[in-house]
Steps between C-alpha positions, in 0.01 A plus 500: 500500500104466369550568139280828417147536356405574105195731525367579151218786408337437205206681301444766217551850471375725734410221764683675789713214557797735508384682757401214692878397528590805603246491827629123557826526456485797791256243727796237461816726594254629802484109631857452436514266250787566192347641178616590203233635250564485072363518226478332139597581253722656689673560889867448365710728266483262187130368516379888544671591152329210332167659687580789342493330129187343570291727632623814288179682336759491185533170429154373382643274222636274750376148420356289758746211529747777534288654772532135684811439446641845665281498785643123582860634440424758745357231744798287487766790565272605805430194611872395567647831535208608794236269622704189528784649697236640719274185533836317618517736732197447657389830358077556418496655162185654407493535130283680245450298239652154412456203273129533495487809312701327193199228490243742532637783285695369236364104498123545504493894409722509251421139364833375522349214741530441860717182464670639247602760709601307742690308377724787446469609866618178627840515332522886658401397803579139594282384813461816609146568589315722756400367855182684437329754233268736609257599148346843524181436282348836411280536171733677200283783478563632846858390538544759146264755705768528761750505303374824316429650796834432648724848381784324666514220318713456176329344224676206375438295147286234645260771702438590063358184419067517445312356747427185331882418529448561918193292502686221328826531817213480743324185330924376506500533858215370597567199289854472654303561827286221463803262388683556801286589784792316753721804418260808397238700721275713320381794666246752408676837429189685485457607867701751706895496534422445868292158424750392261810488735309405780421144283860453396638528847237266618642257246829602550507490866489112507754438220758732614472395897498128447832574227665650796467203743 
């Protein structure tokens, strides 16, 4: 059996990227392909109640290496309790959010360092790295808009940050993006949801079909 692929969406807050999985993961299932979709932190039982440390609106003393450390704890328990199992399988998992968001968020945000960062991502993660990361590049200000706008939506710690803080994730990314253009495709989140997932399963469409042969 094919082993499965790692599909990664990556951007800031507000960027739709979410949703985005949602509409994908549906257009997959429809052409009968397995999918599993997850989330980080997150998508298993431990890795959601380390979520729910970081991101409580409570806990605004948390330091930043502490910040890095627990979201790479929660990577490694989902990692080998979830996506590896289901990669074996010859599973697609579509996740939101993955080792990217570490380098942009906490390594060049929070000016712990990218490397730096890394380095503490490898040990979590091993060689464990996404076929292919999709980067939903949206300017801050509008990606915050949303979010305000969005009544449904529960405000988390990081959605509290000024916008200087999200203008430094999306300078991360598009450093990252720049770095490793063999693995990330940047996309321009600023055009209708219909646009949007009509580009990803154009660039999906290849990947997945020539997995499955």
């Amino acid at each position: 059996m094919k082993k499965g692929l790692f599909i990664v969406f990556e951007g800031g807050e507000g960027t739709g990227k979410t949703t985005a999985i949602d509409s994908i993961y549906d257009w997959i299932i429809e052409n009968k392909f397995k999918c599993i979709k997850t989330r980080e932190p997150g998508g298993i039982k431990i890795s959601e109640q380390i979520r729910q440390v970081i991101l409580n609106t409570e806990n605004k003393a948390m330091d930043p290496r502490t910040e890095a450390l627990l979201y790479a704890a929660a990577r490694r328990q989902h990692l080998v309790e979830k996506v590896i199992p289901a990669l074996e399988d010859g599973i697609i998992v579509l996740c939101d959010r993955f080792i990217d968001s570490s380098l942009a968020y906490q390594g060049y945000a929070r000016n712990l360092g990218i490397e730096e960062v890394m380095s503490i991502n490898k040990f979590a993660i091993e060689e464990y790295m996404p076929d292919l990361s999709i980067l939903f590049d949206l300017n801050p200000r509008i990606g915050l808009e949303r979010i305000n706008n969005n009544k449904d939506r529960e405000i988390n710690r990081l959605d509290l940050e000024k916008l200087d803080f999200h203008e430094k994730v999306r300078v991360g990314y598009n450093i990252i993006y720049e770095n490793n253009k063999d693995r990330i495709i940047k996309i321009d989140a600023d055009q209708s949801k219909e646009n949007i997932i009509n580009q990803i399963k154009n660039i999906l469409k290849l990947k997945i079909w020539t997995n499955a042969n």
